[in-house]
Backbone bond lengths (Angstrom), bond angles and torsions (degrees), N, CA, C in turn:
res aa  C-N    CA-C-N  psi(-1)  N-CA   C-N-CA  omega(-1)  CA-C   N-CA-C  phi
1 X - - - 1.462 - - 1.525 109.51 -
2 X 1.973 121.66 151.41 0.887 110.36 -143.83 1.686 83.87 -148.89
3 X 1.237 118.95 128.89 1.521 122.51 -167.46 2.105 90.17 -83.79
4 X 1.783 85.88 153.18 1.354 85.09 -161.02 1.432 103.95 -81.87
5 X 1.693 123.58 132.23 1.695 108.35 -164.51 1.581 120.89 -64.46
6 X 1.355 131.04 145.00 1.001 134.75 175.92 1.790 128.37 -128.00
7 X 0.612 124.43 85.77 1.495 131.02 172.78 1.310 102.19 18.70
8 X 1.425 102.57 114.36 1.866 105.40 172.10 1.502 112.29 -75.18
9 X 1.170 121.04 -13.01 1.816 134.63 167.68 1.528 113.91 -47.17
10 X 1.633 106.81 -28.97 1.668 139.23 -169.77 1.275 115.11 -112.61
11 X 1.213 108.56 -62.47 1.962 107.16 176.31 1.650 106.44 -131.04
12 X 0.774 86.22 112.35 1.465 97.34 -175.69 2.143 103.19 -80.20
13 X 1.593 108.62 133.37 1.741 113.60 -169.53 1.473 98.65 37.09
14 X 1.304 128.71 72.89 1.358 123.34 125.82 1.363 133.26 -44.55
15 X 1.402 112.56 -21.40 1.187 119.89 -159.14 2.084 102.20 -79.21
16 X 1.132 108.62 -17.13 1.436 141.38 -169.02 2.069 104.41 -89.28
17 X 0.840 107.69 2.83 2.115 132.11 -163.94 1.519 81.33 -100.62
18 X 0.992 107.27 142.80 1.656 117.71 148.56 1.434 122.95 -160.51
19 X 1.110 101.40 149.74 1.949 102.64 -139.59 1.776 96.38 -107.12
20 X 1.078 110.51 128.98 1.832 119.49 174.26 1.254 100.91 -121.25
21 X 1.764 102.05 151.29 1.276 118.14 -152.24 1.543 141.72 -16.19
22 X 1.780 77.11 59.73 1.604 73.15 158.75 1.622 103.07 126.28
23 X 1.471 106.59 -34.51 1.854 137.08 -150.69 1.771 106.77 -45.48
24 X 0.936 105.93 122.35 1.875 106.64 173.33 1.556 106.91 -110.47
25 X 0.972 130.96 105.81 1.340 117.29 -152.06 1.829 95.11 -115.04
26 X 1.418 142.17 119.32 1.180 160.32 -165.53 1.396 104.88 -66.07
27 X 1.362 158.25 134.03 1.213 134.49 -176.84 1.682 79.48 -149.44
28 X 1.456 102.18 152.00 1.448 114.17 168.71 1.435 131.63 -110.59
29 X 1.170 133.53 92.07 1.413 121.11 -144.58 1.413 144.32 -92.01
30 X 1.204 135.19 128.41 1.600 105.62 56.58 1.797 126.88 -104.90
31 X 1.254 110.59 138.78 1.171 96.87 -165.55 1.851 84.90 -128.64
32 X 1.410 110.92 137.08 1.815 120.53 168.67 0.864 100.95 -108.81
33 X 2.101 117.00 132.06 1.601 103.73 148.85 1.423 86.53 -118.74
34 X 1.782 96.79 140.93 1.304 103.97 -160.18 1.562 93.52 -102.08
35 X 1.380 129.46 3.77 1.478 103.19 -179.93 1.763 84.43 -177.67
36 X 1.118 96.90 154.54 1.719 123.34 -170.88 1.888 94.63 -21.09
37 X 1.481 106.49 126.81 1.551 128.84 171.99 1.440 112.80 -154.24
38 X 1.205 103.55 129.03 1.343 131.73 -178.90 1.384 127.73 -88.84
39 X 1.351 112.17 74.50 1.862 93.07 179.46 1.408 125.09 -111.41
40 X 1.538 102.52 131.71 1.502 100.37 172.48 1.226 151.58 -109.70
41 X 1.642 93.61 35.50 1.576 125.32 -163.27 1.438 106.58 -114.84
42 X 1.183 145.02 -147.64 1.360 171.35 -118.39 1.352 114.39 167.90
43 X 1.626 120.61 -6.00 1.363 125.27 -153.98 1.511 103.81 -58.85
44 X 1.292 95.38 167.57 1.517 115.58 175.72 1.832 109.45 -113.69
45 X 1.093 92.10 140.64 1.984 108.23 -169.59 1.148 93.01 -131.74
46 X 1.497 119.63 117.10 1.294 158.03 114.07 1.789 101.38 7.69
47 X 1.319 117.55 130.70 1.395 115.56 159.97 1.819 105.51 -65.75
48 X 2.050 102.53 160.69 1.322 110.71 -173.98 1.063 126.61 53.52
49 X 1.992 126.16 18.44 1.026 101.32 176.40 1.872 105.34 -109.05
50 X 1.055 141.34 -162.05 1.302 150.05 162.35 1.282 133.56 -168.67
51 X 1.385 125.86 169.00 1.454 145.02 -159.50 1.410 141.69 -116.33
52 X 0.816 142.95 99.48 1.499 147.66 -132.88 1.524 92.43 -100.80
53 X 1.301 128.72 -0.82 1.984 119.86 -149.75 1.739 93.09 109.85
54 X 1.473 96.76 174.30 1.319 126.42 173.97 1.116 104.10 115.07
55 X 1.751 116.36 -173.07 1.343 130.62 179.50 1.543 114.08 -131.18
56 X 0.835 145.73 122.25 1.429 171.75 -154.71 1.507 112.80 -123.76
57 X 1.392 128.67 96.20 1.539 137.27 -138.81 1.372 95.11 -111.87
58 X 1.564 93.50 -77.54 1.321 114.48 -158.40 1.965 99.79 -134.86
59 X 1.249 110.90 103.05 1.811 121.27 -176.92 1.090 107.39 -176.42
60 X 1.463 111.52 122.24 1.402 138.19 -178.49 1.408 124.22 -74.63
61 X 1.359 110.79 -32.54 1.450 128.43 159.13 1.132 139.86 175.49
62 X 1.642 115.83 120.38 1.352 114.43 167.69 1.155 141.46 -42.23
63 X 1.252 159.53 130.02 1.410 139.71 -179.88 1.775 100.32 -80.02
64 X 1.420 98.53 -171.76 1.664 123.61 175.34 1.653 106.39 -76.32
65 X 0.798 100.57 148.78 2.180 122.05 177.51 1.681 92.12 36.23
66 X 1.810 102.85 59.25 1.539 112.68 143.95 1.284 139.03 -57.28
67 X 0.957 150.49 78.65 1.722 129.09 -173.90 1.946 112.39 -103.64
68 X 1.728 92.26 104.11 1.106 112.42 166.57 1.441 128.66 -76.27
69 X 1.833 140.10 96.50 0.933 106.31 148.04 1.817 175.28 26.28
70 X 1.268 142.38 111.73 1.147 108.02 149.36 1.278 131.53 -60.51
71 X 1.738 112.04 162.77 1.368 103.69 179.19 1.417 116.51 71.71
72 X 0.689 126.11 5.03 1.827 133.58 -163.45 1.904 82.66 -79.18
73 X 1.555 121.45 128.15 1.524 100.80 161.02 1.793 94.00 -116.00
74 X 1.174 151.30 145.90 1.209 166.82 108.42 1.736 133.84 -38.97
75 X 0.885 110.34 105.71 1.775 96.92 158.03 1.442 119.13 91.26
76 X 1.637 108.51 4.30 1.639 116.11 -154.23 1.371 87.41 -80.05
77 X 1.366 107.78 165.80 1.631 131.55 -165.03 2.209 86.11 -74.85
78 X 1.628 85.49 155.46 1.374 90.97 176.79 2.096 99.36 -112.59
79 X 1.454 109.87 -165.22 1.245 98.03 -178.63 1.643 109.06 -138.74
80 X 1.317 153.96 155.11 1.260 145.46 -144.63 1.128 83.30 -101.38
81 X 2.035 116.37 121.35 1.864 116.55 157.25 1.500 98.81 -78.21
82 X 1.219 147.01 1.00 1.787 108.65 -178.82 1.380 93.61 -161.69
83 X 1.741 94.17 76.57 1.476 118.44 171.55 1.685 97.96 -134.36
84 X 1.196 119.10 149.28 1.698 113.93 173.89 1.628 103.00 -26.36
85 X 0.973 134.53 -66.19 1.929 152.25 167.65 1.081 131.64 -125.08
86 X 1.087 96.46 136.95 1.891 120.76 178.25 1.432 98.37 -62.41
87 X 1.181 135.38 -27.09 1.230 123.98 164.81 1.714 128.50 -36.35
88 X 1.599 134.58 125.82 1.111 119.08 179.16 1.841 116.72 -84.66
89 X 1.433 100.42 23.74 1.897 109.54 176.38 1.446 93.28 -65.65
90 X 1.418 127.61 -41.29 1.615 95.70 -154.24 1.427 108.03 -94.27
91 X 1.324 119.10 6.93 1.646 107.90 154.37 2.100 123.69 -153.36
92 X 1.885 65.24 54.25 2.037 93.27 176.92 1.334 96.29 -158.08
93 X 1.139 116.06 52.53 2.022 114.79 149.10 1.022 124.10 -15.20
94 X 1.473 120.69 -30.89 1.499 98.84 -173.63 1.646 115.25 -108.04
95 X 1.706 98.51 14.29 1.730 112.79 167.17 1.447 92.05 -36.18
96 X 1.383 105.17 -85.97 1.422 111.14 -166.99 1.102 134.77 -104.87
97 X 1.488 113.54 27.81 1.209 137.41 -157.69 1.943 108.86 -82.14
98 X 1.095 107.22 2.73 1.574 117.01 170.49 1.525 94.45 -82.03
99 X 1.387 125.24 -20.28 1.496 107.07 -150.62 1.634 102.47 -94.90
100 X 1.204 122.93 117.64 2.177 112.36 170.21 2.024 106.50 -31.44
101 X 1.445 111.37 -24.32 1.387 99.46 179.47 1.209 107.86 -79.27
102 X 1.371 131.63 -11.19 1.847 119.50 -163.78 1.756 85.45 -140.42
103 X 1.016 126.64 26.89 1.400 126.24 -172.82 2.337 112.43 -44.75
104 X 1.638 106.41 92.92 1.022 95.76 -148.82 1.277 89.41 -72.27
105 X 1.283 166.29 -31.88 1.594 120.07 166.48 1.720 129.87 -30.42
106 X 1.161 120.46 -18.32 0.905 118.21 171.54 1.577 124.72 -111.91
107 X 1.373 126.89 -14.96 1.046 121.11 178.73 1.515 112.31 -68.48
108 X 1.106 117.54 156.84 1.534 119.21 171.24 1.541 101.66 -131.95
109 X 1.305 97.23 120.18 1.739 113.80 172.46 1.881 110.59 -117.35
110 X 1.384 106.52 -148.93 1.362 109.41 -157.60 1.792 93.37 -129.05
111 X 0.907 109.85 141.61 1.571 123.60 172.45 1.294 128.71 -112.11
112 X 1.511 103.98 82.91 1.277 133.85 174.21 1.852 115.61 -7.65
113 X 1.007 126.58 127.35 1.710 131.99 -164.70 1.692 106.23 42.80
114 X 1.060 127.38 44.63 1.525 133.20 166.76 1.435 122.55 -125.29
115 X 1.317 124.25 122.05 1.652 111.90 175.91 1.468 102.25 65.66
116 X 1.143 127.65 40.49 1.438 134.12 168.05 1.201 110.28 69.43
117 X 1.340 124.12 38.53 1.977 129.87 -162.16 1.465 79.92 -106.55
118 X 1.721 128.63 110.48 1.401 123.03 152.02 1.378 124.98 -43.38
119 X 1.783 114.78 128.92 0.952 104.98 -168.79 2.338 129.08 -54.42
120 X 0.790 108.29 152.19 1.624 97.60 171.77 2.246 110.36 -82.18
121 X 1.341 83.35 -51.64 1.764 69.21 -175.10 1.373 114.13 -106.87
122 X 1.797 121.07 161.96 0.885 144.47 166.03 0.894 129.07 -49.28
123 X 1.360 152.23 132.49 1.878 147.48 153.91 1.548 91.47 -11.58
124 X 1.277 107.36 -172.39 1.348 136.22 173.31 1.512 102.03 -93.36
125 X 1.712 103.95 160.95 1.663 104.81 171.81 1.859 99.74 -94.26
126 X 1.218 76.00 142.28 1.490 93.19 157.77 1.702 134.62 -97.66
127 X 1.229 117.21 125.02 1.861 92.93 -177.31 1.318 105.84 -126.61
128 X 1.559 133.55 148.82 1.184 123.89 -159.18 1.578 109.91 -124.98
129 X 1.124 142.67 -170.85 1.546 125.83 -153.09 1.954 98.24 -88.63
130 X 1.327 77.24 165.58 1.579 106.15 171.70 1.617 99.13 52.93
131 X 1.732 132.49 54.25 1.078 111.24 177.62 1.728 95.76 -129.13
132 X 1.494 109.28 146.47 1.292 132.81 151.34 0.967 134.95 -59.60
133 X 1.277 111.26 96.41 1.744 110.68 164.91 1.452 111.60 -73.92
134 X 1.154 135.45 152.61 1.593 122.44 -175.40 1.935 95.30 -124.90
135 X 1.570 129.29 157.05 1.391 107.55 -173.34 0.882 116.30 -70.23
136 X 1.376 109.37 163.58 1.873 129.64 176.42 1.319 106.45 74.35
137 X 1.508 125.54 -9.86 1.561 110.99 -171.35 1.464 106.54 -62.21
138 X 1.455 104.09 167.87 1.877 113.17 -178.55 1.351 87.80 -127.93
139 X 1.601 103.78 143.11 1.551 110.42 161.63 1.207 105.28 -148.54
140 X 2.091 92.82 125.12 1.489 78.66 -169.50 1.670 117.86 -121.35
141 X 1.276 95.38 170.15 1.742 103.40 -166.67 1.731 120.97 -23.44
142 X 1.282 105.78 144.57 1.404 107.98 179.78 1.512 105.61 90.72
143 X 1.295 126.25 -2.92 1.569 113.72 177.84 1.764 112.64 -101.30
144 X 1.461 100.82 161.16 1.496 88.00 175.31 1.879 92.42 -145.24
145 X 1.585 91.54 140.03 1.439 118.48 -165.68 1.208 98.48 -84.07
146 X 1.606 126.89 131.48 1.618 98.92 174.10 1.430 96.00 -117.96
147 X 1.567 121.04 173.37 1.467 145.74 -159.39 1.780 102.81 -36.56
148 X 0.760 129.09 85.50 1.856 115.59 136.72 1.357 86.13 131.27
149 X 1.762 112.79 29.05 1.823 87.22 179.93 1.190 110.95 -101.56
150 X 1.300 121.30 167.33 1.407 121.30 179.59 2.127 115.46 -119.51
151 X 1.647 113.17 131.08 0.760 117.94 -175.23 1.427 115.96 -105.15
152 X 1.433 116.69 121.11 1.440 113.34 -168.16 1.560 142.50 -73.69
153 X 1.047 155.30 103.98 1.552 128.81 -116.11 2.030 109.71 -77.51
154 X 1.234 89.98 161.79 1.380 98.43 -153.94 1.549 139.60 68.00
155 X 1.219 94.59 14.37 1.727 99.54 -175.45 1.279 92.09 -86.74
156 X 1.740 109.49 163.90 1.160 130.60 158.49 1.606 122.21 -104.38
157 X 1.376 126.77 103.24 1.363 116.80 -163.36 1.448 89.03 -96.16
158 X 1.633 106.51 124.48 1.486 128.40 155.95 1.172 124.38 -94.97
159 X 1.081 107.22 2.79 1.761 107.91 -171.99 1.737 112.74 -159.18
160 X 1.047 98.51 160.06 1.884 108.51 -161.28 2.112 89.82 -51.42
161 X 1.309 90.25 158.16 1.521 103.96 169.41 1.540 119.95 -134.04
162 X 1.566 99.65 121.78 1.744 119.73 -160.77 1.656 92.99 -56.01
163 X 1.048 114.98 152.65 1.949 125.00 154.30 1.215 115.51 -41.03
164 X 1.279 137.95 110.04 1.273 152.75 151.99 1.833 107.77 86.34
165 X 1.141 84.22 31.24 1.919 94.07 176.20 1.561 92.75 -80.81
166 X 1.706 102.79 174.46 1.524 121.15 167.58 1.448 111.23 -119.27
167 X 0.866 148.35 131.04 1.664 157.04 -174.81 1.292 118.73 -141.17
168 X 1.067 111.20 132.72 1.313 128.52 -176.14 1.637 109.10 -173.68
169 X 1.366 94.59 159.42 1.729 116.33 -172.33 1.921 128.65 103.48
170 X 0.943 115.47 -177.63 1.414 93.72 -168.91 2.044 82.26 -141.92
171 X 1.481 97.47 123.22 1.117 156.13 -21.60 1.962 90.20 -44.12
172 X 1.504 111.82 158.55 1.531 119.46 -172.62 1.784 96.15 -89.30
173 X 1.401 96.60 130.55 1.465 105.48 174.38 1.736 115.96 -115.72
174 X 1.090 104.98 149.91 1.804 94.99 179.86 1.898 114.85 -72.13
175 X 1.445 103.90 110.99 1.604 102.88 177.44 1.229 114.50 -47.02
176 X 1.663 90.33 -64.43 1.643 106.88 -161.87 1.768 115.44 -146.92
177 X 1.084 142.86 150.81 1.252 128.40 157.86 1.845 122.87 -77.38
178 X 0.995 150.53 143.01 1.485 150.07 177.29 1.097 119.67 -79.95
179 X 0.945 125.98 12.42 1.863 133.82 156.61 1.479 97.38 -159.44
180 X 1.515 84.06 -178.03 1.546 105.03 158.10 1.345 122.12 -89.46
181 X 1.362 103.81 -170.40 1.713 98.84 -157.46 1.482 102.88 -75.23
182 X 1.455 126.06 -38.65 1.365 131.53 -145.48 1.668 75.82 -89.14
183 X 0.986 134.12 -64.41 1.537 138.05 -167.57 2.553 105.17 -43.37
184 X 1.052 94.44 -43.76 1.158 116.30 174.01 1.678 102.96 -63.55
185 X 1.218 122.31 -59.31 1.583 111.31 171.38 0.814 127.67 -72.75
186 X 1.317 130.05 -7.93 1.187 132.95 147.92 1.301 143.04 -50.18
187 X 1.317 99.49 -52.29 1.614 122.00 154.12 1.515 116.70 -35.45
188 X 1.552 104.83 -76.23 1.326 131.41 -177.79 1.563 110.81 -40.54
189 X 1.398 114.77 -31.31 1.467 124.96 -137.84 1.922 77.56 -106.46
190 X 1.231 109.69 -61.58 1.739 111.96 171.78 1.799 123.81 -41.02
191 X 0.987 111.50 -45.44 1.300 134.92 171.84 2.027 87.57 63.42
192 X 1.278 123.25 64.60 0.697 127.83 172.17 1.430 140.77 -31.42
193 X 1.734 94.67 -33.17 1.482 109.47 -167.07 1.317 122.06 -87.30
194 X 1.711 102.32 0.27 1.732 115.27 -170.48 1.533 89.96 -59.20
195 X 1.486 121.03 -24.87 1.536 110.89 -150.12 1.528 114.34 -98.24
196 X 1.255 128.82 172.94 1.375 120.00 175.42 1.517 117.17 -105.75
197 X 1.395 120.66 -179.86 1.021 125.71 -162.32 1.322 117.00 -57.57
198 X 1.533 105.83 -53.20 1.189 121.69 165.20 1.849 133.09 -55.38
199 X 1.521 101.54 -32.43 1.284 91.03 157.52 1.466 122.27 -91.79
200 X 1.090 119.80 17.13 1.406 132.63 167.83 1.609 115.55 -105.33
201 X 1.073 96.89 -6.91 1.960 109.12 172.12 1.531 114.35 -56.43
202 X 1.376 122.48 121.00 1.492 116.21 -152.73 1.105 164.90 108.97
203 X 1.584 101.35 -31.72 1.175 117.43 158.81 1.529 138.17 -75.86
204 X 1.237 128.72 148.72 1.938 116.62 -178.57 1.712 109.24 -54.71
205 X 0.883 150.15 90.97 1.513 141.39 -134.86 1.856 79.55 -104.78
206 X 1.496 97.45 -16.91 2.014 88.26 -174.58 1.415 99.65 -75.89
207 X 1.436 130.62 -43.38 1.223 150.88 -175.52 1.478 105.22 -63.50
208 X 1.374 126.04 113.53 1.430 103.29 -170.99 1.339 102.86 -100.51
209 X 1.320 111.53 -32.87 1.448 105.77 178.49 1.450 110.52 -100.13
210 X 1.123 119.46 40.85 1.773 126.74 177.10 1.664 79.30 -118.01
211 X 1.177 123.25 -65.62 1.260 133.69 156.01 1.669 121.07 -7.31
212 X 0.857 132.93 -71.01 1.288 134.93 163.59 1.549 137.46 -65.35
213 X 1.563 100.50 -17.60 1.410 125.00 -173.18 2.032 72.47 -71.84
214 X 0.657 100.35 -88.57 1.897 126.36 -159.10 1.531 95.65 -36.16
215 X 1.325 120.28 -23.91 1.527 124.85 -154.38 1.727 98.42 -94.78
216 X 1.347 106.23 -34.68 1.947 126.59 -170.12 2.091 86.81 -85.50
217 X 1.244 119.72 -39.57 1.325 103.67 -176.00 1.600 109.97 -64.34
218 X 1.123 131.05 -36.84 1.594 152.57 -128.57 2.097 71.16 -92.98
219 X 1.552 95.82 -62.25 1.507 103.13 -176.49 1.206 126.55 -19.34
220 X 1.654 103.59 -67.71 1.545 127.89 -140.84 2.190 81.24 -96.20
221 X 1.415 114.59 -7.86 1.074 110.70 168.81 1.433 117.97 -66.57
222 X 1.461 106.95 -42.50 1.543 120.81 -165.79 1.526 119.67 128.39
223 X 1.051 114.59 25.93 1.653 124.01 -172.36 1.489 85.74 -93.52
224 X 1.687 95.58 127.75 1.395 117.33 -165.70 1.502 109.41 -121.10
225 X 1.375 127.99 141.45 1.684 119.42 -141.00 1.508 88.29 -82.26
226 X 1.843 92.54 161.46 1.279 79.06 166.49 1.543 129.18 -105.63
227 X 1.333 113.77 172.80 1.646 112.56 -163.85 1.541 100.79 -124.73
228 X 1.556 110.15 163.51 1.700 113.78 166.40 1.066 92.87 -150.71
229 X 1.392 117.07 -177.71 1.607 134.28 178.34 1.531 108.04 -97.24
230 X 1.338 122.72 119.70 1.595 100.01 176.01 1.342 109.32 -68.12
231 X 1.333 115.77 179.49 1.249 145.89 -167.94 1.630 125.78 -135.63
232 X 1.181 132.71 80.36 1.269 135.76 -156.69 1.487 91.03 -70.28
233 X 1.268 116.23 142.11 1.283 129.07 145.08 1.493 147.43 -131.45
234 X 2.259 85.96 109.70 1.604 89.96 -170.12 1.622 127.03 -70.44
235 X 1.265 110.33 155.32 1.116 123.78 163.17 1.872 120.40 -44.97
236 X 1.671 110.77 136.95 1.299 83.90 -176.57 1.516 129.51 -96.36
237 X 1.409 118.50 172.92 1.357 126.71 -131.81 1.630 89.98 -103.31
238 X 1.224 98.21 141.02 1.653 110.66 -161.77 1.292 98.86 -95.53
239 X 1.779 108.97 130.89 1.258 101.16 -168.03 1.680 86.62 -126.67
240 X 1.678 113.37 142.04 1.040 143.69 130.87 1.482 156.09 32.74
241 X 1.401 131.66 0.60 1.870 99.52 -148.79 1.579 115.78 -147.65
242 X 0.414 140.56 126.44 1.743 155.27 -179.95 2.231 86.40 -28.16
243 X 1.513 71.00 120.84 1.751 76.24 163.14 1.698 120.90 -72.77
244 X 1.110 120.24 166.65 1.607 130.59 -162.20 1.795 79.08 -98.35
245 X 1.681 94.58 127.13 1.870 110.84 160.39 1.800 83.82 -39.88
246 X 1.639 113.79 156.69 1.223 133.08 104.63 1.005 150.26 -91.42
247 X 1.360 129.27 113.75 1.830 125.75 -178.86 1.519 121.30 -28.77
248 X 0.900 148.26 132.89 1.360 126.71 -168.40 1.640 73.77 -108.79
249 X 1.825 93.64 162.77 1.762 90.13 -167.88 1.844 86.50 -152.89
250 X 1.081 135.98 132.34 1.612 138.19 -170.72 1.481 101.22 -59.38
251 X 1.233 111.82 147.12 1.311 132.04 -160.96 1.994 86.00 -87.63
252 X 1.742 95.15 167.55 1.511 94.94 174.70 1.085 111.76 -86.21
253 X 0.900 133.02 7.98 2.054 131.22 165.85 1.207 112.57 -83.08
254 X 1.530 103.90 -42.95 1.562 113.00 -159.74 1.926 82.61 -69.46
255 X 1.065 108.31 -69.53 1.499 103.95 176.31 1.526 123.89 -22.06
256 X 1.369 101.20 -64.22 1.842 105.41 -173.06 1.885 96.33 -71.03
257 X 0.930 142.00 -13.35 1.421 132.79 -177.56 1.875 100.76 -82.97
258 X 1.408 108.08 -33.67 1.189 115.09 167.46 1.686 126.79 -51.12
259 X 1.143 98.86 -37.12 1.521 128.47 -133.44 2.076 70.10 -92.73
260 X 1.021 86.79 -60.07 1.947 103.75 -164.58 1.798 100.89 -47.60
261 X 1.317 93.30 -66.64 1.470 104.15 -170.72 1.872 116.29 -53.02
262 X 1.294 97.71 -23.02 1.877 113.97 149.51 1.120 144.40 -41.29
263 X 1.422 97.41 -62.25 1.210 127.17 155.25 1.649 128.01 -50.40
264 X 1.460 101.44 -43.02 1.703 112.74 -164.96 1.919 91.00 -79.21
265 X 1.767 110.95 -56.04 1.380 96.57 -178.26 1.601 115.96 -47.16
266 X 1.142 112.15 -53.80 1.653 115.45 -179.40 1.468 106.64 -40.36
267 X 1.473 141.11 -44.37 0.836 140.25 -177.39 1.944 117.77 -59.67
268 X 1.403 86.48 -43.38 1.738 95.83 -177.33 1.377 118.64 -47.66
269 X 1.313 105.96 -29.64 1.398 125.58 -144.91 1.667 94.91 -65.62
């Protein structure tokens, strides 16, 4: 199987994407994944952002100037603490449903948000622009990342994350925020990331609020965000075909037992 080609102008190593059950995931471009990523959503990706690895489960959307990690996992299913078991057998039959012991035609389990069955999983994550994943972090379902925060690697985020906070630790706690507040609405209020690189070429990028001063003039000039076409990207298309005969050819034992028993008649003689 052969990922369907796409303009490296647009996604840069597609070939590096790998698609779970089924997942077409929308990306707006340019989008890089620079090394093995897993998605098993439909999600939508933000132009300028990219991927180091990880897995991408369950997330509704990335924002713009993402930077994912390796190892990053996202969105993975959680498991019920105060159900008979954390196990997902009693309402996923077909866990083990190959086995004559759990034979899921016959098992009868419970169906999660039905007949008053609390649901088992979370919404999707949400992630919002300019945020850091740092490696190994986990974030899990039901949270939503907001604009410019940064996640510290190996944390476990259990809980929503404010705009331009710092988090880290397991469970992940907020370190610190990255500005102050008025400096922070500012940001928020610019939405900086509508724009591209190039119209962002220039500015004190160390200076954050020299930075924005210059960025609100460019504005009130007429600098108009920038846009692309997304780009769905399907999964690839399963192809087909009668396997090639192999020659069957004698193994090297079968040979040297040959070889011996050669030898021994010659000897009789």
């Amino acid at each position: 199987m052969s990922a369907t080609p796409v303009d490296p102008r647009l996604v840069r190593d597609r070939k590096n994407l790998s698609h779970k059950r089924g997942a077409s995931p929308r990306v707006e471009p340019p989008v890089w994944f620079m090394a093995r990523t897993t998605m098993a959503a439909s999600t939508e990706v933000g132009a300028f952002s990219y991927f180091v690895g990880g897995n991408i489960d369950s997330c509704s959307r990335i924002g713009r100037y993402c930077s994912i990690a390796q190892g990053v996992r996202i969105g993975e299913p959680g498991h019920p603490v105060d159900w008979l078991s954390t196990s997902p057998f009693q309402y996923t039959p077909a866990r083990f449903g190959w086995s004559p012991a759990a034979d899921a035609d016959q098992f009868i389990g419970v169906r999660p948000g039905n007949d008053g069955v609390p649901q088992v999983y979370e919404r999707a994550v949400e992630i919002g622009n300019d945020v850091w994943i740092g490696a190994n972090a986990i974030v899990l379902r039901g949270i939503t990342i907001g604009d410019g925060a940064i996640i510290a690697a190996g944390a476990v985020v259990v809980q929503d994350v404010e705009p331009y906070s710092i988090v880290g630790g397991v469970p992940a706690r907020t370190i610190r925020r990255r500005f102050d507040d008025d400096l922070i609405a500012r940001l928020l209020a610019s939405q900086w990331w509508r724009f591209s690189p190039l119209q962002l070429s220039g500015l004190p990028f160390h200076d954050v609020a020299g930075a924005l001063t210059e960025l609100e003039l460019r504005i009130e000039a007429g600098m108009q965000p920038y846009e692309a076409e997304p780009v769905v990207l399907e999964p690839p298309a399963r192809t087909s075909h009668s396997p090639t005969p192999q020659k069957t050819t004698p193994s090297v034992r079968a040979r040297r037992w040959r070889l011996l028993a050669k030898r021994a008649r010659t000897r009789m003689r």
